[in-house]
C-alpha positions as CSV (number, residue, x, y, z in Angstrom):
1,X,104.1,136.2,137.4
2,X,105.1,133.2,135.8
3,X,107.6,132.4,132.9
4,X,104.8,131.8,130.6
5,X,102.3,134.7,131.4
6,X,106.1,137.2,130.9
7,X,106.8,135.0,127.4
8,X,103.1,135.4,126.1
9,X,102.9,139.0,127.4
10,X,106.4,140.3,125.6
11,X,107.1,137.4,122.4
12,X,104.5,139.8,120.2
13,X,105.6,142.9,120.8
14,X,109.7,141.7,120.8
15,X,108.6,140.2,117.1
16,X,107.1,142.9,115.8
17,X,110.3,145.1,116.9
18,X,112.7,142.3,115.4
19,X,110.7,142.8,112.0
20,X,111.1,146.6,112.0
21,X,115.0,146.4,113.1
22,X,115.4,143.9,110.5
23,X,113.2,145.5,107.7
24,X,115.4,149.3,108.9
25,X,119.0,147.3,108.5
26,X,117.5,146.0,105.1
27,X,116.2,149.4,104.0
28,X,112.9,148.4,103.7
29,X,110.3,151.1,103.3
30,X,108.5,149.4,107.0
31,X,105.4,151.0,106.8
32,X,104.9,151.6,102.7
33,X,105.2,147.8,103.1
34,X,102.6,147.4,105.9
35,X,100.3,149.5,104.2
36,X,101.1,147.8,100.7
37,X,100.3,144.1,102.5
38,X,97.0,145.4,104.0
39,X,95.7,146.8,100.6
40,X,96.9,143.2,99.4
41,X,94.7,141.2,102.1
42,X,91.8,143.6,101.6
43,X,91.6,142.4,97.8
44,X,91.7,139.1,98.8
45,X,89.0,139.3,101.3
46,X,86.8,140.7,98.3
47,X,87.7,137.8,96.2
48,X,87.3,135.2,98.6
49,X,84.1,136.3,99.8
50,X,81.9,134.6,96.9
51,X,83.4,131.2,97.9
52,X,82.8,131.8,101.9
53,X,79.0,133.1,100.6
54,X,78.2,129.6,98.8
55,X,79.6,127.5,101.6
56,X,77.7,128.8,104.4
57,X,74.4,128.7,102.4
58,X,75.4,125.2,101.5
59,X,76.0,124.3,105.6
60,X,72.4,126.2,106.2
61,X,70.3,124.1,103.7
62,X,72.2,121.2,105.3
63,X,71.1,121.2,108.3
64,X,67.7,123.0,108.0
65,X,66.4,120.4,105.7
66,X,67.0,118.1,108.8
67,X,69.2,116.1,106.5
68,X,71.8,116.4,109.1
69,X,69.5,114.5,111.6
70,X,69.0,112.0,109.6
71,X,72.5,111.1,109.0
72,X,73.3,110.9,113.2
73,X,70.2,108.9,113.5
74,X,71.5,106.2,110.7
75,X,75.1,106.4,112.2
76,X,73.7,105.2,115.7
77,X,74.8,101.6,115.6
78,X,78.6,102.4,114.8
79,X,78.7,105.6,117.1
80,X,77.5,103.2,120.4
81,X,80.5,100.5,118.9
82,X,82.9,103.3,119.1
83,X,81.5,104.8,122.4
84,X,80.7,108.2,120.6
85,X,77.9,110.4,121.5
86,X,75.3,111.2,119.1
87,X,75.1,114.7,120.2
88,X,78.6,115.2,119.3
89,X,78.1,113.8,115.4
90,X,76.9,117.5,114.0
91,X,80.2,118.9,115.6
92,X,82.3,116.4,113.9
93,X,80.3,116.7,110.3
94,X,80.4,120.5,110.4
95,X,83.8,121.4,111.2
96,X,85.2,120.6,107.9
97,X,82.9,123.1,106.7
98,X,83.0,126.1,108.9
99,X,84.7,127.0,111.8
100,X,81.9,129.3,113.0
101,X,79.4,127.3,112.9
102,X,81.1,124.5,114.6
103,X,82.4,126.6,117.6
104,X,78.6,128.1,117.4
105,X,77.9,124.4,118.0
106,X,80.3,123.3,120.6
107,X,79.0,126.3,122.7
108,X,75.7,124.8,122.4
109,X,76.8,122.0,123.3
110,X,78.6,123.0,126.2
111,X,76.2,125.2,127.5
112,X,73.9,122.3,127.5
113,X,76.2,119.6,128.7
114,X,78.1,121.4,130.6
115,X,81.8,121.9,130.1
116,X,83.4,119.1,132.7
117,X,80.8,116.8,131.0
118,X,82.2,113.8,128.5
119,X,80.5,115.6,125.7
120,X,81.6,118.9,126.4
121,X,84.8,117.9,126.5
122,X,85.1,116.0,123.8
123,X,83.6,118.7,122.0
124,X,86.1,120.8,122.8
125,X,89.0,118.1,121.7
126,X,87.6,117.4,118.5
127,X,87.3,121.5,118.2
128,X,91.0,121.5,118.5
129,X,91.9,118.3,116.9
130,X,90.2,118.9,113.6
131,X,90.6,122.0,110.8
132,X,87.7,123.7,108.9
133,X,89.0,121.4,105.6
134,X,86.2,122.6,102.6
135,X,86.7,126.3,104.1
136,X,90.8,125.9,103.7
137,X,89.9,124.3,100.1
138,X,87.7,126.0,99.0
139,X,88.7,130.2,99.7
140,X,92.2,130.0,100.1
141,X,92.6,127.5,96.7
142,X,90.3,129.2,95.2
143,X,91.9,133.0,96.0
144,X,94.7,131.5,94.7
145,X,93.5,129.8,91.8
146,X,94.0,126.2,92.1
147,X,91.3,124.3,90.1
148,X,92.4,120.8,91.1
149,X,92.5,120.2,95.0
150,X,90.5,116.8,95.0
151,X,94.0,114.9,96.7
152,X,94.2,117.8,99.4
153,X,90.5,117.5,99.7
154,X,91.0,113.8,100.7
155,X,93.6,114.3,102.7
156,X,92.5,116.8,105.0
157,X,88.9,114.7,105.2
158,X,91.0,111.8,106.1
159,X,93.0,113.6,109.2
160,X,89.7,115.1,110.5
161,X,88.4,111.5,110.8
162,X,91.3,110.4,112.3
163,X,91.1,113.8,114.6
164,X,87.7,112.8,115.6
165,X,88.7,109.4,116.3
166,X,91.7,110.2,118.4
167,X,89.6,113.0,120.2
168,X,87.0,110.4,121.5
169,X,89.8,107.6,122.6
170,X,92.0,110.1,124.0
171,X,88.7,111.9,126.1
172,X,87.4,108.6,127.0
173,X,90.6,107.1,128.3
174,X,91.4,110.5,130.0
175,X,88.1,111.0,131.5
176,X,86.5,108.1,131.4
């Protein structure tokens, strides 16, 4: 076995075990607090889920109105200047909004492509390279409560652009 597969298979279980010893030399109630942190994420998962409700009805009505379509087809001129496939465009446009739904997509899109193909794996670069921004925004600020995320909104749009722009120049000077 290598180093990695021993690492990977003991670092969870060693870390759990260093959180007990520690929480037993603090005199931490270990499982009272366990149990006390899942009621905690229970709640939350309650009061998130209005937020995760209205964003995936909002990614639905997106793309069944063909909307979606439309957008690729008008981006065609600058997506041949930056050697981008259009297939690839609804991946890039729905990650920010669902994580689901975009690896939903880049399994279609592998499946199709197959996954030593240029789109498949750029696909699966931009998957990586790029986080599910409105979801982040939206349920976790909004669990917590913060009524004002328009500079973290822009932010996180602006490194999933430059995630999808690195993931095509880094695919097509790796594989061409």
């Amino acid at each position: 076995m290598g180093a990695v597969t021993v690492l990977s298979t003991w670092l969870l279980p060693c870390l759990i075990a260093i959180i007990l010893l520690y929480g037993t030399l603090k005199k931490v109630p270990a499982y009272e607090a366990f149990v006390e942190g899942g009621k905690e994420g229970f709640s939350l998962a309650v009061s998130i889920m209005p937020f995760l409700v209205g964003m995936l009805a909002a990614v639905g009505v997106f793309r069944a109105s063909g909307a979606m379509d439309a957008f690729v087809h008008l981006l065609q001129p600058l997506l041949a200047a930056i050697g981008m496939p259009p297939e690839v465009v609804p991946l890039a446009l729905l990650r920010p909004i669902s994580g689901t739904g975009a690896l939903g997509l880049m399994s279609d899109l592998i499946q199709t492509y197959g996954a030593d193909s240029f789109i498949g794996r750029l696909a699966s670069v931009m998957q990586g390279s790029t986080d599910t921004t409105f979801y982040v925004v939206t349920v976790y600020f909004g669990a917590v409560g913060i009524h004002r995320s328009s500079d973290a909104l822009k932010v996180g749009l602006l490194a999933d652009l430059c995630g999808v722009i690195c993931a095509v120049w880094i695919v097509s000077l790796v594989f061409g």
